[in-house]
CHARMM-style PDB file with segment names, atoms N, HN, CA, C and O in Angstrom:
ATOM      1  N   UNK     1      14.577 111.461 108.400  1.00  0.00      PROA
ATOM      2  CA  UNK     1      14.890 112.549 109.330  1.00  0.00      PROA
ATOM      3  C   UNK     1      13.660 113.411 109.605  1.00  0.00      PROA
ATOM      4  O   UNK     1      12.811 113.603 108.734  1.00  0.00      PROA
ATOM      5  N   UNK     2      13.576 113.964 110.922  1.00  0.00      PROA
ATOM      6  HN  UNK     2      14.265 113.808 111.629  1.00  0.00      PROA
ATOM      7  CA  UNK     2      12.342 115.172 110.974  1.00  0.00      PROA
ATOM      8  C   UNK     2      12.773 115.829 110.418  1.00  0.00      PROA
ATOM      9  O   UNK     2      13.877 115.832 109.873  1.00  0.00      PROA
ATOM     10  N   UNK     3      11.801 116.689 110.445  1.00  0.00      PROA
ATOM     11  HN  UNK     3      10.904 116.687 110.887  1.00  0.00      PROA
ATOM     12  CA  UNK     3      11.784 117.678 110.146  1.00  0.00      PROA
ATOM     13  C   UNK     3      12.248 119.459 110.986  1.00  0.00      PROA
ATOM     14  O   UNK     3      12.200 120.630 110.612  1.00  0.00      PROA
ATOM     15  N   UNK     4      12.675 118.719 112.271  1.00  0.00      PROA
ATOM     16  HN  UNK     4      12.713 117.767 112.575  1.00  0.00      PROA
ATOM     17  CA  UNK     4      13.288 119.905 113.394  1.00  0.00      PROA
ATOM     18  C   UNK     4      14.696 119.408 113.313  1.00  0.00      PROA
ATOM     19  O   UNK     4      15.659 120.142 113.537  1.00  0.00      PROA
ATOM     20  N   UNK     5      14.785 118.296 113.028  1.00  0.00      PROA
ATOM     21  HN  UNK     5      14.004 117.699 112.846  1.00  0.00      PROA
ATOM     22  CA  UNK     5      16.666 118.235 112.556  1.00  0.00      PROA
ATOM     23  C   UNK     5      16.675 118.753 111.147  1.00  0.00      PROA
ATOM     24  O   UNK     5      17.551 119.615 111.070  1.00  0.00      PROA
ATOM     25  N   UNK     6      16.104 118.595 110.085  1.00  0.00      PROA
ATOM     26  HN  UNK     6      15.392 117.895 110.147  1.00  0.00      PROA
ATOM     27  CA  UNK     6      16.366 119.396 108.835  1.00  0.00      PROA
ATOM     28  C   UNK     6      16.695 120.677 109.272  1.00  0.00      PROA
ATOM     29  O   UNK     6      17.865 121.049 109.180  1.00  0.00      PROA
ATOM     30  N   UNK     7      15.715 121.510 109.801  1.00  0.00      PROA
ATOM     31  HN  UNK     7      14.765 121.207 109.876  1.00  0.00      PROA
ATOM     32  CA  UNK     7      15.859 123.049 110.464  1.00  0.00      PROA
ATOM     33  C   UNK     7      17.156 123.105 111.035  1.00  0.00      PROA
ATOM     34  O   UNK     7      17.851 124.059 110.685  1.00  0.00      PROA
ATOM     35  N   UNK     8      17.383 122.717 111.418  1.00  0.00      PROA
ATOM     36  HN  UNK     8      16.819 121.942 111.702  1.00  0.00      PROA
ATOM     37  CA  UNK     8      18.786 122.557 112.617  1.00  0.00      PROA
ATOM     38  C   UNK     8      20.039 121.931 111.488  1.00  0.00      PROA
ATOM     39  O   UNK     8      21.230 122.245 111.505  1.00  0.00      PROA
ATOM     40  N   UNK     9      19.484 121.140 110.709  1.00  0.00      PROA
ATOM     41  HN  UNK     9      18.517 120.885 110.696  1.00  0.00      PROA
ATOM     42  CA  UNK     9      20.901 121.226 109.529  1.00  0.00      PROA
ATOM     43  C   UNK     9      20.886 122.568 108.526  1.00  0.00      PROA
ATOM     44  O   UNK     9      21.910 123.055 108.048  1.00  0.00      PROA
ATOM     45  N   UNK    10      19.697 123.011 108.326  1.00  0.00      PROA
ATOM     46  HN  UNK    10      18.865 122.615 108.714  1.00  0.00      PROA
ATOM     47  CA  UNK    10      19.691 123.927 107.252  1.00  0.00      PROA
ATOM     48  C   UNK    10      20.267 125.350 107.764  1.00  0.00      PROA
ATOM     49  O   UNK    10      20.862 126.148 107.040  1.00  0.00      PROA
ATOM     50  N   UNK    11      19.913 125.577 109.498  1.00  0.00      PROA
ATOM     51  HN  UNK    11      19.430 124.929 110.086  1.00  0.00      PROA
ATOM     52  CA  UNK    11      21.105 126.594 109.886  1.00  0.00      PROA
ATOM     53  C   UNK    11      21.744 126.704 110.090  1.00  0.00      PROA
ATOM     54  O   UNK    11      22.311 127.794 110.011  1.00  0.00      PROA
ATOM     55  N   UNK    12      22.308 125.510 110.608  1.00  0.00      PROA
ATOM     56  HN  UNK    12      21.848 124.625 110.672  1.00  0.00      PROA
ATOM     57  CA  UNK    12      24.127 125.284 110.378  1.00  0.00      PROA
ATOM     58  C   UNK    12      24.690 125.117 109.398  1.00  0.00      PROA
ATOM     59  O   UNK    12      25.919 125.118 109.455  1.00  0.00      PROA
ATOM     60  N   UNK    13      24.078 124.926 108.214  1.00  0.00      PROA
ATOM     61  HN  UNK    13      23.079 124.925 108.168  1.00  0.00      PROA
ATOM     62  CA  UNK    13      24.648 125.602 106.643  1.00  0.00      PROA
ATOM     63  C   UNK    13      24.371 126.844 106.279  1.00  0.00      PROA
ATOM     64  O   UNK    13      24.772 127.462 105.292  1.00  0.00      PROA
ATOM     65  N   UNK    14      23.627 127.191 107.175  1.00  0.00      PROA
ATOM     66  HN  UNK    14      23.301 126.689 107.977  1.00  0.00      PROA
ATOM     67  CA  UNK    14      23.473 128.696 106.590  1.00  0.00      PROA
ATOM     68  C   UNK    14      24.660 129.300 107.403  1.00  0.00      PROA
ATOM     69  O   UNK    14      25.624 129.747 106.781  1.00  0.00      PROA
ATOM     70  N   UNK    15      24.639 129.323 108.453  1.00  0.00      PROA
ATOM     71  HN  UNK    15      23.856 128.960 108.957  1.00  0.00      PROA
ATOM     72  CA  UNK    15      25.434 130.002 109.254  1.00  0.00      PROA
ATOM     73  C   UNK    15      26.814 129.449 108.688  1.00  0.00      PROA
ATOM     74  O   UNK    15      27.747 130.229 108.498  1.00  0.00      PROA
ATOM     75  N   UNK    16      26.927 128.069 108.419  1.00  0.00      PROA
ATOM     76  HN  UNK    16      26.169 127.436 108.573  1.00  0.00      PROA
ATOM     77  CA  UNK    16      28.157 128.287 107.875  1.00  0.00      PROA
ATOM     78  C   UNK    16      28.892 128.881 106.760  1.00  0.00      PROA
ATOM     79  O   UNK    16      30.056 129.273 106.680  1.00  0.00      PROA
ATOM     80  N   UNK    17      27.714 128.844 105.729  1.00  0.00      PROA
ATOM     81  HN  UNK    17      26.768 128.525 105.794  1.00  0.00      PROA
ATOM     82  CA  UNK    17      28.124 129.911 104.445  1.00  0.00      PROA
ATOM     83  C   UNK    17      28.349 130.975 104.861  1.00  0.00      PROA
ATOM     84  O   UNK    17      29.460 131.421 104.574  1.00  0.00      PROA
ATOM     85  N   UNK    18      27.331 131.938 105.791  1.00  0.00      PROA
ATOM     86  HN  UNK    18      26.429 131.576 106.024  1.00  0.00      PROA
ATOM     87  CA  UNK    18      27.797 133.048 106.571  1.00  0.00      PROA
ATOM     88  C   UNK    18      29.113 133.383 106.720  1.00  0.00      PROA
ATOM     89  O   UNK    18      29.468 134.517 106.399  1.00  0.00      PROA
ATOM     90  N   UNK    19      30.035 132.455 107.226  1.00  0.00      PROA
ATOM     91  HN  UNK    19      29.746 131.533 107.486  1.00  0.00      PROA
ATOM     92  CA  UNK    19      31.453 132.363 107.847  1.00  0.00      PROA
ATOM     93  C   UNK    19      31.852 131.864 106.976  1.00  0.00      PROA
ATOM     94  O   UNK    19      32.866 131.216 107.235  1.00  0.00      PROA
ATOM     95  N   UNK    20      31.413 131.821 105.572  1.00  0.00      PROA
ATOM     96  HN  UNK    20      30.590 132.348 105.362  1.00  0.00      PROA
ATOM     97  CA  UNK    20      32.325 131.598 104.121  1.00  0.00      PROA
ATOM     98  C   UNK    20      33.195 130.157 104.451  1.00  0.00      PROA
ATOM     99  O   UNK    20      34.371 130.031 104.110  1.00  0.00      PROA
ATOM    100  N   UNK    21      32.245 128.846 105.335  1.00  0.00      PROA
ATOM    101  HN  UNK    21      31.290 128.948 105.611  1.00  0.00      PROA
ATOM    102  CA  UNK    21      32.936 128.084 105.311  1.00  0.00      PROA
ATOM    103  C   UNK    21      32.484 126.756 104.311  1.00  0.00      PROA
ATOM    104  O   UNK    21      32.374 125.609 104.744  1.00  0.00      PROA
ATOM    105  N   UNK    22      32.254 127.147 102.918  1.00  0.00      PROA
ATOM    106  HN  UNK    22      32.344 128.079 102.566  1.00  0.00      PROA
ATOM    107  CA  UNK    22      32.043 126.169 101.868  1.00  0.00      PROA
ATOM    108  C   UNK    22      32.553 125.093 102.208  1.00  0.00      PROA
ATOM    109  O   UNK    22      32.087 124.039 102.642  1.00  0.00      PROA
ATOM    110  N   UNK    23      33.996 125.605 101.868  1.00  0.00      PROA
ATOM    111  HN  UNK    23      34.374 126.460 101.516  1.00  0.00      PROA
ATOM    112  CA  UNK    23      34.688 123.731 102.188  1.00  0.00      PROA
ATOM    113  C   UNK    23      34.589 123.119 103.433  1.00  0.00      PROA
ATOM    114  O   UNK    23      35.190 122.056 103.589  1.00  0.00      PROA
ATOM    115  N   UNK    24      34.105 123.473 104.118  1.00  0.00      PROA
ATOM    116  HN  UNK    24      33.617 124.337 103.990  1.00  0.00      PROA
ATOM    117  CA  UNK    24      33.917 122.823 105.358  1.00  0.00      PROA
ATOM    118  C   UNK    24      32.515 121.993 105.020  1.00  0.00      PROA
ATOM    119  O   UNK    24      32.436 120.767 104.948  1.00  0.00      PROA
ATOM    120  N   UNK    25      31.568 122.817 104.855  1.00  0.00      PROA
ATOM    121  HN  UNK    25      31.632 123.813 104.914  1.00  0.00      PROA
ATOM    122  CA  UNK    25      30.318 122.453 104.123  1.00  0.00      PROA
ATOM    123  C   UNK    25      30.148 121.041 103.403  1.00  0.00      PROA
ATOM    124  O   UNK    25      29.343 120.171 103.734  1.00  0.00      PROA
ATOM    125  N   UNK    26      31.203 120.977 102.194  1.00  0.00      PROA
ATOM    126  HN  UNK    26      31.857 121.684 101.925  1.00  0.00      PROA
ATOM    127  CA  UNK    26      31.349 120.330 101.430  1.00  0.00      PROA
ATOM    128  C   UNK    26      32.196 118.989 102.137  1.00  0.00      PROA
ATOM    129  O   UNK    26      32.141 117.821 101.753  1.00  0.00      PROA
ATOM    130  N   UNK    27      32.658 119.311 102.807  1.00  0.00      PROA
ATOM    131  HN  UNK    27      32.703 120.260 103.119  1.00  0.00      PROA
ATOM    132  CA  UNK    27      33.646 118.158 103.486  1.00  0.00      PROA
ATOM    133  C   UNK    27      32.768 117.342 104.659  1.00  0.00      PROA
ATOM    134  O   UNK    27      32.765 116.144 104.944  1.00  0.00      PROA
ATOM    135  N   UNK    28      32.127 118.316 105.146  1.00  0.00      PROA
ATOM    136  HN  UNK    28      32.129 119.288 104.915  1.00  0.00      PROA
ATOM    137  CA  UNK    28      30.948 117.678 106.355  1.00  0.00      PROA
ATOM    138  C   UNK    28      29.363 116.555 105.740  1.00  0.00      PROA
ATOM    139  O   UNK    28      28.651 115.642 106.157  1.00  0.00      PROA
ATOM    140  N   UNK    29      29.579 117.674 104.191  1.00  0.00      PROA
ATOM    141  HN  UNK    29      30.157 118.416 103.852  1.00  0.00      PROA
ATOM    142  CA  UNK    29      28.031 116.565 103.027  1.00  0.00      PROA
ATOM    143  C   UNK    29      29.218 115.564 103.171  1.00  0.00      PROA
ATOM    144  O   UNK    29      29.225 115.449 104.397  1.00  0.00      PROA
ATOM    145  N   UNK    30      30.144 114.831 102.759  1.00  0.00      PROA
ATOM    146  HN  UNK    30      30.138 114.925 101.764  1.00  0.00      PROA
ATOM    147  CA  UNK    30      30.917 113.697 102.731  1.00  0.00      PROA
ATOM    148  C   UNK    30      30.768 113.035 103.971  1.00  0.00      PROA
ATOM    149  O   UNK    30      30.482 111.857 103.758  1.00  0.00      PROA
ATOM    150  N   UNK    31      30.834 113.269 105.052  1.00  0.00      PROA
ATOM    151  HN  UNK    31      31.066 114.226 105.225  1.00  0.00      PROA
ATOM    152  CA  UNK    31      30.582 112.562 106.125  1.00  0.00      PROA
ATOM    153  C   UNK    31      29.499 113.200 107.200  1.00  0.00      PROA
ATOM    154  O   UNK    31      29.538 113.377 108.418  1.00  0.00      PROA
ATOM    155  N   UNK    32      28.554 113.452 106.216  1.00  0.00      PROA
ATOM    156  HN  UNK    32      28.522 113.308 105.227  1.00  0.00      PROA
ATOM    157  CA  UNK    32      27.204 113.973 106.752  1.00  0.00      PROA
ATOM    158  C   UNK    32      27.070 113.060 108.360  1.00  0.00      PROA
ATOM    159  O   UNK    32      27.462 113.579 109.405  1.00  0.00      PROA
ATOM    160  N   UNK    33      26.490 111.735 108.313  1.00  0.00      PROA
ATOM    161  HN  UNK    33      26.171 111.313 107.465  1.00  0.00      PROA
ATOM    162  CA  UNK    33      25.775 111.284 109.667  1.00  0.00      PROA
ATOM    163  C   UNK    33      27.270 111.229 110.181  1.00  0.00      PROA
ATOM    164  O   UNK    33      27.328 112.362 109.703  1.00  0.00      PROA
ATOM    165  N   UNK    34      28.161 111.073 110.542  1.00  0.00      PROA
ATOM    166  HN  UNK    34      28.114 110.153 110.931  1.00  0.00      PROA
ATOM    167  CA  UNK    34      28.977 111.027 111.129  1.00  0.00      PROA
ATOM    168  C   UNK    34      29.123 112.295 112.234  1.00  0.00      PROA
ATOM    169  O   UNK    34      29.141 112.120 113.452  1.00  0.00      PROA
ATOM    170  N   UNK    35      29.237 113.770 111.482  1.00  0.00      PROA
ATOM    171  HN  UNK    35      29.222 113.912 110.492  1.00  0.00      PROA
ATOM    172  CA  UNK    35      29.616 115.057 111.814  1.00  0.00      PROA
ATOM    173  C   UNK    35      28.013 115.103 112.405  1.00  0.00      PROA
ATOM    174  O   UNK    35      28.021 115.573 113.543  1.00  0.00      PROA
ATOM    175  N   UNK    36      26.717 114.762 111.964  1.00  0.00      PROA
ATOM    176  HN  UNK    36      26.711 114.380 111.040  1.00  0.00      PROA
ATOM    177  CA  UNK    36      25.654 114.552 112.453  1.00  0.00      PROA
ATOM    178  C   UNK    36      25.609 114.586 113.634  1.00  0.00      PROA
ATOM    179  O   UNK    36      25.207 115.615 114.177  1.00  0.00      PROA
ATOM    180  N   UNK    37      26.015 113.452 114.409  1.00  0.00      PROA
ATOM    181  HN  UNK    37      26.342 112.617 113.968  1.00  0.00      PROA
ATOM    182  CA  UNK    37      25.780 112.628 115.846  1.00  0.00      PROA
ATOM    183  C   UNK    37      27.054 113.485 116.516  1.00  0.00      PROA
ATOM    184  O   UNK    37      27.010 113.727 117.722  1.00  0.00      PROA
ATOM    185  N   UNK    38      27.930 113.834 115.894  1.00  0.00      PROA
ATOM    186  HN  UNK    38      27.965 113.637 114.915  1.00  0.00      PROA
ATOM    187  CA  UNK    38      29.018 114.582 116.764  1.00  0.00      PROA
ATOM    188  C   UNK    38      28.667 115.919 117.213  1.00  0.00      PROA
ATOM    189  O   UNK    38      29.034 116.357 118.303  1.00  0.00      PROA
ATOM    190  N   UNK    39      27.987 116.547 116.417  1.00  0.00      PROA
ATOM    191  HN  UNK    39      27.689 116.191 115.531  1.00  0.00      PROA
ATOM    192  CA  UNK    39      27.256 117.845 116.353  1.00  0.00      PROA
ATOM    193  C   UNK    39      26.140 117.727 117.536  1.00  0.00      PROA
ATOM    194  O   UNK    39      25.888 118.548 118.417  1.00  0.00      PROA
ATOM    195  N   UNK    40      25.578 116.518 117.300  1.00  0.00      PROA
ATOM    196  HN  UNK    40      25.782 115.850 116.584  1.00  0.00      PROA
ATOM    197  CA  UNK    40      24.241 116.876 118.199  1.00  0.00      PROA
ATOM    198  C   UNK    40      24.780 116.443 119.695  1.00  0.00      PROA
ATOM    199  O   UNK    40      24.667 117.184 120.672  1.00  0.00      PROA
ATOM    200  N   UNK    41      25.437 115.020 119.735  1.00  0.00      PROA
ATOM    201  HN  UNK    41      25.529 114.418 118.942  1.00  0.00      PROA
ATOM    202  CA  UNK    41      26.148 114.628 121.035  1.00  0.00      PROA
ATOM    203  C   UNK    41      26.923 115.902 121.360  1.00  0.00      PROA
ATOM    204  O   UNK    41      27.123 115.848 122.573  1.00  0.00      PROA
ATOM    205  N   UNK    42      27.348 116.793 120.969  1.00  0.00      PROA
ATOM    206  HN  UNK    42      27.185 116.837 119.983  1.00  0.00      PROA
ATOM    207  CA  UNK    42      28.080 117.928 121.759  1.00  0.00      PROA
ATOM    208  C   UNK    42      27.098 118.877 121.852  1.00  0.00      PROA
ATOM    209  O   UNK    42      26.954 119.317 122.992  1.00  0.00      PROA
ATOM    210  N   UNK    43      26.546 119.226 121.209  1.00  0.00      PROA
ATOM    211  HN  UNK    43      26.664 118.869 120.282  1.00  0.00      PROA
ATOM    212  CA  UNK    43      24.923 120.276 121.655  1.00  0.00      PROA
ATOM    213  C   UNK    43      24.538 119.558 123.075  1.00  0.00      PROA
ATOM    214  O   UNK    43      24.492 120.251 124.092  1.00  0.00      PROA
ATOM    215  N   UNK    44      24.238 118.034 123.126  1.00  0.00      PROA
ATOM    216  HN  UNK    44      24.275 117.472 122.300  1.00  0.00      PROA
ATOM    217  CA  UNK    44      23.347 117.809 124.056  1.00  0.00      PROA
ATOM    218  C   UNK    44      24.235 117.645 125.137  1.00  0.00      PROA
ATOM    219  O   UNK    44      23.766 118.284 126.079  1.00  0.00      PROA
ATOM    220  N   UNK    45      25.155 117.167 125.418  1.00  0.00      PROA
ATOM    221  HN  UNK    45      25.535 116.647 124.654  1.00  0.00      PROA
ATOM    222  CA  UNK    45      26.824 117.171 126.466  1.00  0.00      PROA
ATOM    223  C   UNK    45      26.320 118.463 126.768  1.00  0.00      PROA
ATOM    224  O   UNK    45      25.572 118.644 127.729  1.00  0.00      PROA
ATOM    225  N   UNK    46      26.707 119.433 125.957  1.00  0.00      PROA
ATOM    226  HN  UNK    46      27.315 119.286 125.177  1.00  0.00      PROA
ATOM    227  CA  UNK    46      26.926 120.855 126.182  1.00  0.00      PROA
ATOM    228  C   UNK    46      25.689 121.613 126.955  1.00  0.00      PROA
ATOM    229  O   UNK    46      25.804 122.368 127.921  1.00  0.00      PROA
ATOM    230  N   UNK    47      24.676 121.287 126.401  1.00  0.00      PROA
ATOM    231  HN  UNK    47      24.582 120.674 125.616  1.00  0.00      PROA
ATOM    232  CA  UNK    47      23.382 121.502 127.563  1.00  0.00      PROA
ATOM    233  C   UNK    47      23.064 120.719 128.464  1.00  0.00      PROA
ATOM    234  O   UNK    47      22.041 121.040 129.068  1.00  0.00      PROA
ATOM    235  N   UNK    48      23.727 119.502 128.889  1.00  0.00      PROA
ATOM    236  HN  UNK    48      24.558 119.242 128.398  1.00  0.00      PROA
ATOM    237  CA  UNK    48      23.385 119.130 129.867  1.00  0.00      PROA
ATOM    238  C   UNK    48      24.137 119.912 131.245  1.00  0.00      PROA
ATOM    239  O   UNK    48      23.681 120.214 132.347  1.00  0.00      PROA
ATOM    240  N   UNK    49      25.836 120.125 130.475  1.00  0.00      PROA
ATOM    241  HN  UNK    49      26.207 119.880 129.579  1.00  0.00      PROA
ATOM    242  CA  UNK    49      26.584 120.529 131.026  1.00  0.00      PROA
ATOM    243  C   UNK    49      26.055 121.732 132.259  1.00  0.00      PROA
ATOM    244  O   UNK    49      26.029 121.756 133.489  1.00  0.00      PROA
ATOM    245  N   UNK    50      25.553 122.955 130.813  1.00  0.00      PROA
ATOM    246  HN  UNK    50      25.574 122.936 129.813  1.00  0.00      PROA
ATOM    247  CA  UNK    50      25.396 124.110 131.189  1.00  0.00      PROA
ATOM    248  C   UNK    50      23.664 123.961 132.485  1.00  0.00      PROA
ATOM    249  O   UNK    50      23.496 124.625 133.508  1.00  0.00      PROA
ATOM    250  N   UNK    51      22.920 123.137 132.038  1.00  0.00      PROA
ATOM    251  HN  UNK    51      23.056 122.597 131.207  1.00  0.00      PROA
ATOM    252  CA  UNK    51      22.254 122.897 133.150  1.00  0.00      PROA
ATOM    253  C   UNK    51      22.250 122.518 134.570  1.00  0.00      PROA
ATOM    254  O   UNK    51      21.419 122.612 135.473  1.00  0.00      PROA
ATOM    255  N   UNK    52      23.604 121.998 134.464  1.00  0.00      PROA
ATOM    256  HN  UNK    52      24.279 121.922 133.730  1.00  0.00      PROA
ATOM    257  CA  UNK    52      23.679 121.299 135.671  1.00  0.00      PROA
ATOM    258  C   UNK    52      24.547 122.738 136.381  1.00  0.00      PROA
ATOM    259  O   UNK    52      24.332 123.156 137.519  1.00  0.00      PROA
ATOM    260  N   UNK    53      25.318 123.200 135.626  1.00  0.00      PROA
ATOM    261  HN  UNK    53      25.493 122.860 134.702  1.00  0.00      PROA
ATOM    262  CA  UNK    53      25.945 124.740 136.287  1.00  0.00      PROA
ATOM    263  C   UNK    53      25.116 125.769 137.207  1.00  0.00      PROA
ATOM    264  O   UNK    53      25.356 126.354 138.263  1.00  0.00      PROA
ATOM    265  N   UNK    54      23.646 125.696 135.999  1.00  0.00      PROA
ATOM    266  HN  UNK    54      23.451 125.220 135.142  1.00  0.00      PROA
ATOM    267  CA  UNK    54      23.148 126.829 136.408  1.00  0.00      PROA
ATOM    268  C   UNK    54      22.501 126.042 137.834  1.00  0.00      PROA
ATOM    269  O   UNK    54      22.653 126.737 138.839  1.00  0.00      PROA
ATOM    270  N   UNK    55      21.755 124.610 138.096  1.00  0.00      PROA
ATOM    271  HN  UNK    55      21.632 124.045 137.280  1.00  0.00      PROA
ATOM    272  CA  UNK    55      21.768 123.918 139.095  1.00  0.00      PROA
ATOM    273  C   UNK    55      22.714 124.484 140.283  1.00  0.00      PROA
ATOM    274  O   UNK    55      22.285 125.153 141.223  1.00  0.00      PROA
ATOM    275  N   UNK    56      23.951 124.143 140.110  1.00  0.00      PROA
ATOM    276  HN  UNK    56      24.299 123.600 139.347  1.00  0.00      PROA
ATOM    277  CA  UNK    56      24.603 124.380 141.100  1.00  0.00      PROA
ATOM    278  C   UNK    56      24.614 125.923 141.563  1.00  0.00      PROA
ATOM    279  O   UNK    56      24.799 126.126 142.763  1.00  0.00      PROA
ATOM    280  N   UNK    57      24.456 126.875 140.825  1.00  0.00      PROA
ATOM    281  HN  UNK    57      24.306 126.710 139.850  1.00  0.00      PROA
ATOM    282  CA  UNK    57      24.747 128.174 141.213  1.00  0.00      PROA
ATOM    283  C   UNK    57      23.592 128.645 141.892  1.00  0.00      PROA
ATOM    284  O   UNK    57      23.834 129.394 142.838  1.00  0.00      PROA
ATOM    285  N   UNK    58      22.235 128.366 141.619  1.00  0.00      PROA
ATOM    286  HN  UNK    58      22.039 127.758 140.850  1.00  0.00      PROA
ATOM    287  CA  UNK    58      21.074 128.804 142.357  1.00  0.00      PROA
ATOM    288  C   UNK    58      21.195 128.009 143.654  1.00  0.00      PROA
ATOM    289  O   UNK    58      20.666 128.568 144.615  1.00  0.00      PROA
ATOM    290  N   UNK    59      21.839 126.692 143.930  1.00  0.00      PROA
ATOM    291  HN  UNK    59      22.268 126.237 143.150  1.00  0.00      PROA
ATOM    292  CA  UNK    59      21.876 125.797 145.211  1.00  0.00      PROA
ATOM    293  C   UNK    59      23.016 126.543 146.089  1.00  0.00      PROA
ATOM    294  O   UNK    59      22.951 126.585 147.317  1.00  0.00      PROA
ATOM    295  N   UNK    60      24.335 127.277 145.151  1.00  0.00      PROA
ATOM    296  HN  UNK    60      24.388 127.244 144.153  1.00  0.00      PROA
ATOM    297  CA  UNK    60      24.674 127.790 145.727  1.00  0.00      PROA
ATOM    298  C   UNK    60      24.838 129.648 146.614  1.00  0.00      PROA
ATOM    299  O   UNK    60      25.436 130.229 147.520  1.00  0.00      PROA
ATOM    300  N   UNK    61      23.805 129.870 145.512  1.00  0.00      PROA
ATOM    301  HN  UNK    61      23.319 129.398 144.776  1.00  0.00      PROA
ATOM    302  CA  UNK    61      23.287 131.250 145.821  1.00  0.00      PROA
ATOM    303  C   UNK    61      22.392 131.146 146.680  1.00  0.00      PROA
ATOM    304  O   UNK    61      22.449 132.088 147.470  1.00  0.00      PROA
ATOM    305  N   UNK    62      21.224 130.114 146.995  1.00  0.00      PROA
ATOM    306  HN  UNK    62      21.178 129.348 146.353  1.00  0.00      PROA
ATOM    307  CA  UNK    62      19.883 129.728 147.846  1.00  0.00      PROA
ATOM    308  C   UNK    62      20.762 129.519 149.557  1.00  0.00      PROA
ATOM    309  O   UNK    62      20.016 129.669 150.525  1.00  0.00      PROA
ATOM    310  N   UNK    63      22.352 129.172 149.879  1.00  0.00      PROA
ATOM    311  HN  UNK    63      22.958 129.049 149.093  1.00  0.00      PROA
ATOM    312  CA  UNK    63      22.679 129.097 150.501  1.00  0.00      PROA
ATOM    313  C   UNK    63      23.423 130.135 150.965  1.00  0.00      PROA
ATOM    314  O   UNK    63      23.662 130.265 152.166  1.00  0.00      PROA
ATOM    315  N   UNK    64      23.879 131.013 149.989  1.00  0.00      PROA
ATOM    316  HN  UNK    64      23.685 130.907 149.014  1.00  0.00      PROA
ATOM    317  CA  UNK    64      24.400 132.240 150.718  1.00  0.00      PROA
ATOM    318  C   UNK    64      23.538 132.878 151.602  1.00  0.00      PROA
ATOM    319  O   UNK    64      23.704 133.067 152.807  1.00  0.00      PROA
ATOM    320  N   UNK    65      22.283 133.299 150.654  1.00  0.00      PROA
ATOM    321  HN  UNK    65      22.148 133.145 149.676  1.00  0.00      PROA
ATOM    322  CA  UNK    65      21.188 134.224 151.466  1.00  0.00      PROA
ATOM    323  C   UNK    65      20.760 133.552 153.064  1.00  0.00      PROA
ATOM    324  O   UNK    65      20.243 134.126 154.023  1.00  0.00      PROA
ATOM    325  N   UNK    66      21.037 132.652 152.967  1.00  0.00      PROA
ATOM    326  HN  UNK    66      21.456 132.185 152.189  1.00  0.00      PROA
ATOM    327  CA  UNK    66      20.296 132.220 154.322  1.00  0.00      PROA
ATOM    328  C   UNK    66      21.687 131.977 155.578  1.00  0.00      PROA
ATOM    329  OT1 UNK    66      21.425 131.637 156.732  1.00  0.00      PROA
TER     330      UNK     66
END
């Protein structure tokens, strides 16, 4: 693994202890790469998503003004 996915696992355990969610923690180390690829496939879904939004809203704001 890199070392920018370590970072990116180590704050989503932090943040999850934050939210006192141990057992979740503990249940996710059990099916670590699994919750892995689900985690990141919805990060990256999720920003593609939100990119393509903000896409549309400047195409559709670039057309109001004119």
């Amino acid at each position: 693994m890199s070392s920018s996915n370590n970072a990116v696992l180590d704050a989503l355990v932090y943040a999850l202890r934050v939210l006192r969610m141990d057992a979740l923690i503990s249940r996710m180390q059990e099916h670590w790469s699994v919750s892995l690829q689900v985690v990141i496939c919805g990060l990256i879904f999720n920003h593609q998503r939100t990119t393509m939004i903000h896409k549309n809203k400047t195409t559709s704001n670039h057309l109001m003004t004119h």
